[in-house]
Steps between C-alpha positions, in 0.01 A plus 500: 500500500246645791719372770816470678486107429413561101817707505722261674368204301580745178838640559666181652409314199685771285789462765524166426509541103759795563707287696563216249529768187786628706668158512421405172611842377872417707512201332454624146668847550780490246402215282091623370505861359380841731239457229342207703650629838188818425260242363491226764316779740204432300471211742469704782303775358242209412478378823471849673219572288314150526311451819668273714337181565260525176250185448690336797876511352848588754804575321792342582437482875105466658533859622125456647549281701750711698252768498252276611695375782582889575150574558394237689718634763264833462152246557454581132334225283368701201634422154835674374395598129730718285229674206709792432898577486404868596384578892190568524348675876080354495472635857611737808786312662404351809771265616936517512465289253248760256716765592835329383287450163388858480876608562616282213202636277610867588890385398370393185341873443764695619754300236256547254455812558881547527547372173166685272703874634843369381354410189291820471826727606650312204263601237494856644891492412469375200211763360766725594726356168512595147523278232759324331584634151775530244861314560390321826196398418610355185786328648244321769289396204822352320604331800125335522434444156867284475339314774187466388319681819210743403547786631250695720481896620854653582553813729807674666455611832696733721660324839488130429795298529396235257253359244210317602147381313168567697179423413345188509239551198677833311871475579692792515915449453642765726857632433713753717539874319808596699746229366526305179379174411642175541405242231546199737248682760243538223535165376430372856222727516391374171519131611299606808214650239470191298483266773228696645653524818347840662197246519684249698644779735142593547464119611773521708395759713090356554679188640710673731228714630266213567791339684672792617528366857686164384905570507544238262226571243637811470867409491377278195337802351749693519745193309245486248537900412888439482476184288265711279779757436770212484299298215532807333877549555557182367306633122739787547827302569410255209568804214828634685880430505789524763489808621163646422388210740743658752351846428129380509593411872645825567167715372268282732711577809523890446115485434437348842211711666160451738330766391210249288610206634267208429223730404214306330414479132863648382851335446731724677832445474599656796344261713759514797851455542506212649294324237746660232786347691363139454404622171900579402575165683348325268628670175825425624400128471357516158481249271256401170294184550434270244238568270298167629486613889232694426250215430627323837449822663134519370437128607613548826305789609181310340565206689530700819212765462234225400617265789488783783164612313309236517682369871423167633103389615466504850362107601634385778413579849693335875295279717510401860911428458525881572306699732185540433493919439745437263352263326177739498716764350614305234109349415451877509756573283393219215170615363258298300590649131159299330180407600587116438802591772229637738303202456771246545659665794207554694372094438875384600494714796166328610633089405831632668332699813817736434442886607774623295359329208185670620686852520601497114145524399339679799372844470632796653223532758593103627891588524499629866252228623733209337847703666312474827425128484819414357498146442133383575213601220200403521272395186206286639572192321338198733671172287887477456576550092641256253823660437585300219154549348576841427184753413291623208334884472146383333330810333727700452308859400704834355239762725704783352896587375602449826300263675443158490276238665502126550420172717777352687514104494718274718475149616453460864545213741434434844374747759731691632449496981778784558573753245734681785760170457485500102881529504552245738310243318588225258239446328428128382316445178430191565276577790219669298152475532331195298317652263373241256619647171401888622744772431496779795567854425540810615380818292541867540381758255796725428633842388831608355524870419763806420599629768778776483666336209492182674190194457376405852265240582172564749272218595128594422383240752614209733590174407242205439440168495398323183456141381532330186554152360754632192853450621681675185363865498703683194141405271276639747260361719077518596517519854726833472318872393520584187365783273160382446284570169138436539197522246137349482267431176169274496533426875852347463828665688811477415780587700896535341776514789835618319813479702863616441746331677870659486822400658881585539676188514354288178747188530460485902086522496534188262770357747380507806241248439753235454664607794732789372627794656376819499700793544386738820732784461343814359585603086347928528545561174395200327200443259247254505673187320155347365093532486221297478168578378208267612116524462242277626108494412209376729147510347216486757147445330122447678446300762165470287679341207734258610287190408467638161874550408698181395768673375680880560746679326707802525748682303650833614770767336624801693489839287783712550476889392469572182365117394203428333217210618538188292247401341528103571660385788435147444305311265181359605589127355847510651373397842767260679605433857851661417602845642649672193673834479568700203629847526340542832171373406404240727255193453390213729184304522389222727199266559289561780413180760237514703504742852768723364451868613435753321819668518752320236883559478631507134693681250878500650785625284861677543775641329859648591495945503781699348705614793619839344154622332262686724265284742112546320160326596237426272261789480240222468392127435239347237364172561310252348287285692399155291236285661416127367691620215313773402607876534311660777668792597717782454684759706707742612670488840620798679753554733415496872637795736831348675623135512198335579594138720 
């Protein structure tokens, strides 16, 4: 936490957690053991410790979005991001608001503080004591040994009005010198030592400083020290009778004292009198559980601590049914989770023209500009898009563990004469340009990167026009860039253009070109759904040597890291006008007529990528180049800097 917000975001998600424990703890009070009534605080423990928020999640209520709505009231746009459950001060306060942090911070200290000199105090008493030996000490190791407890150090100590354990890591059972020992006292004691509670006290007491300013936090604390001490009551009852139940009660109320109340890393008994009262109230309704309650008590706390741990993913964001700083705050408040989310939210923020959209994927630096403008964003597009035609990322590139880099591809339409009315217009498919078979699109070469735990898209240029006569794009296409391999031998070039194609929504890309639907709204933590992999070849030879060549052939395979050249790519007397592929080793041959160019296209191929493995170019190409059937050439082709058009 290194600010008011982080905190706010952090201890009103425990507040919600501690809120339904309560209730569910009411419901189950006398029908699930004190056993489980102790236990079921993992829950909350687990969600004080786990930043609130992590990899986009909200548990049980989309406490973020309040925040978010909170701050906007302060003109602040920055991201709310919880990395630590601790406070953490980076710089001077500045603002009301720092201050309020730095207050909290210093709270934290003082409690922490508070709590290291009660401990210390206690171990100064303690050194003070002499140990255990002869008829006592050999009636506590009776009592433990029946039970089947080891037992750990023993000392008597002058002044104490009951037994306790301290020590977290060498536990030290402390017994009063001035008045003799009761076996039930030990054996709680005892229970406390095997259970290795002085650790959870220690727990305890870390969560209640961290939240030491939230009432009911600590309220819940505090239950979870008394439910503690009455799981261990209940062990205790279980081996007594009648009246020695009635007794039991009796000893805890005449052992009521403050004096190291709730200090950290022990189990002191005399842990208030209040908390003793409740304590004797619930001897007094004692009963044994059956033996089986104690699986349904383990289920239920599993099913509760791994559905609060891993919380619900934040998706969904408002749009223009609710004012529009709202619906900021909650596009603000659903981050992009994957790269593929980034990607996806960014493209249906352009087909939709939608500025919260826009907002889930924006980076930091863009949040006050797109609070300011509100509705209207701006992103240079000059044709209206084909909705329904969804988009494509072509090339997508892994620059580093956090970055990522790729060509954005959707289907345009008609020009668009007033971007200003974009809302206000209906736009008519049926009035598009004729364009005699020719697809229009609009490109962008795009960025999606980390950005305080969140991925955010940033356009590396404006959008462009682009042509092309291929009307199903999900194999690739010529007339878009591509990562380009070139290599020359005996005068000849050869040029291999390798393109990646990816996309979100696999079953809607095939749909929309039968006039399907595709789906607009935003999926930030999605992953790309399928991937393409398409290469194309283009051989240019001498202008010299075109009336001499009757026939050309080409066969390409891309060399991944780690591969080895093969030694034939295609057999000299296997020449055909058929474009073969076999394991990514491509062939084609054609005849030439008379006035072709020099410059011939051939050698296309494709094949579907593995989603979940790791995107990887080929490090290289090889290529044969066959002309009138004979071998005339062979190469290696490099990769160009960039995606070369």
């Amino acid at each position: 936490m290194f600010d008011i917000w982080g905190f706010l975001l952090q201890t009103l998600t425990a507040s919600g957690v501690a809120v339904l424990l309560l209730v569910v703890k009411g419901l189950f009070k006398d029908k699930l053991p004190p056993k489980w009534h102790f236990l079921v605080w993992i829950a909350l423990g687990l969600i004080i410790l786990l930043p609130a928020g992590l990899n986009g999640r909200y548990t049980l209520f989309h406490w973020q979005f309040v925040i978010e709505i909170i701050k906007g009231w302060f003109r602040d746009y920055s991201f709310t991001r919880v990395l630590f459950p601790i406070p953490i001060v980076k710089t001077v306060p500045k603002t009301v608001l720092d201050w309020l942090f730095a207050v909290y911070a210093l709270g934290v200290v003082v409690f922490a503080a508070k709590y290291i000199i009660s401990y210390i105090r206690l171990r100064l008493v303690l050194r003070k004591g002499t140990r255990l030996h002869d008829e006592a000490l050999t009636r506590i190791q009776q009592i433990a040994e029946e039970n089947g407890i080891k037992l750990c150090k023993a000392v008597e100590v002058q002044g104490l009005h009951g037994a306790f354990v301290c020590g977290v890591i060498k536990p030290i059972l402390a017994v009063p010198a001035e008045s003799e020992l009761d076996d039930k006292i030990i054996l709680h004691e005892l229970f406390h030592l095997k259970h290795k509670d002085t650790f959870w006290s220690f727990v305890i007491c870390l969560l209640r400083c961290i939240h030491w300013c939230n009432p009911l936090l600590v309220y819940c604390a505090n239950r979870a020290i008394n439910d503690m001490e009455s799981r261990c009551d209940q062990y205790v009852l279980e081996n007594l009778e009648g009246e020695e139940r009635r007794d039991y009660g009796r000893i805890l109320l005449s052992m009521a004292n403050d004096k190291f109340s709730k200090t950290p890393g022990s189990t002191c008994i005399n842990n208030g009198g209040k908390n003793i009262r409740d304590r004797i109230e619930a001897i007094a309704r004692f009963k044994k559980y059956p033996v089986g309650m104690g699986l349904v008590s383990v289920c239920v706390i599993i099913v509760l601590t791994v559905s609060l741990g891993f919380g619900v993913q934040a998706s969904k964001v408002y749009g223009t049914e609710v004012p529009v700083q709202i619906a900021l705050a909650s596009a603000r408040s659903t981050p992009c989770t994957t790269y593929a989310g980034a990607f996806d939210t960014y493209a249906k923020a352009v087909l939709s023209h939608n500025v919260v959209y826009r907002a889930m994927c924006a980076p930091a630096e863009m949040q006050d500009e797109i609070a300011e403008k509100n509705i209207y964003w701006e992103y240079f597009l000059d044709r209206w898009p084909e909705t329904n035609s969804g988009y494509y990322i072509y090339n997508l590139k892994h620059i580093d563990k956090n970055t990522y880099e790729g060509l954005l591809v959707i289907k345009v339409g008609s020009y668009i004469d007033n971007k200003e009315y974009y809302y206000d217009y209906e736009y008519d498919y049926e009035e598009e340009d004729e364009n005699d078979g020719i697809t229009h699109l609009a490109v962008q070469n795009l960025r999606v990167q980390k950005e305080n735990g969140r991925w955010v898209a940033i356009p590396l240029d404006d959008f462009r026009n682009a042509d092309t006569a291929d009307h199903v794009l999900t194999w690739g296409s010529r007339d878009l860039p591509g990562f380009s391999y070139i290599g020359t031998a005996s005068g000849i070039q050869v040029e291999f253009k390798y393109q990646t194609v990816h996309y979100v929504q696999a079953e809607s890309n095939f749909m929309f070109n039968s006039g399907g639907f595709f789906d607009t709204t935003p999926n930030p933590n999605t992953e790309f759904a399928s991937a393409q992999k398409s290469w194309f070849g283009t051989c240019t030879y001498p202008e010299s040597e075109k009336n001499s060549i009757r026939q050309i052939g080409l066969s390409v395979a891309p060399i991944y890291s780690g591969d080895k050249r093969p030694e034939n790519l295609h057999p000299a007397d296997d020449v055909d006008d058929m474009c073969t592929n076999n394991d990514e080793v491509s062939w084609d041959s054609c005849f030439l007529e008379p006035g072709w160019g020099p410059e011939i296209m051939l050698c296309g191929g494709g094949s579907s990528i593995d989603t979940m493995r790791e995107i990887e170019l080929p490090e290289y190409c090889v290529a044969d180049v066959y002309i009138n059937e004979k071998l005339a050439a062979q190469m290696d082709l490099h990769l160009q800097e960039g995606v070369v058009e």
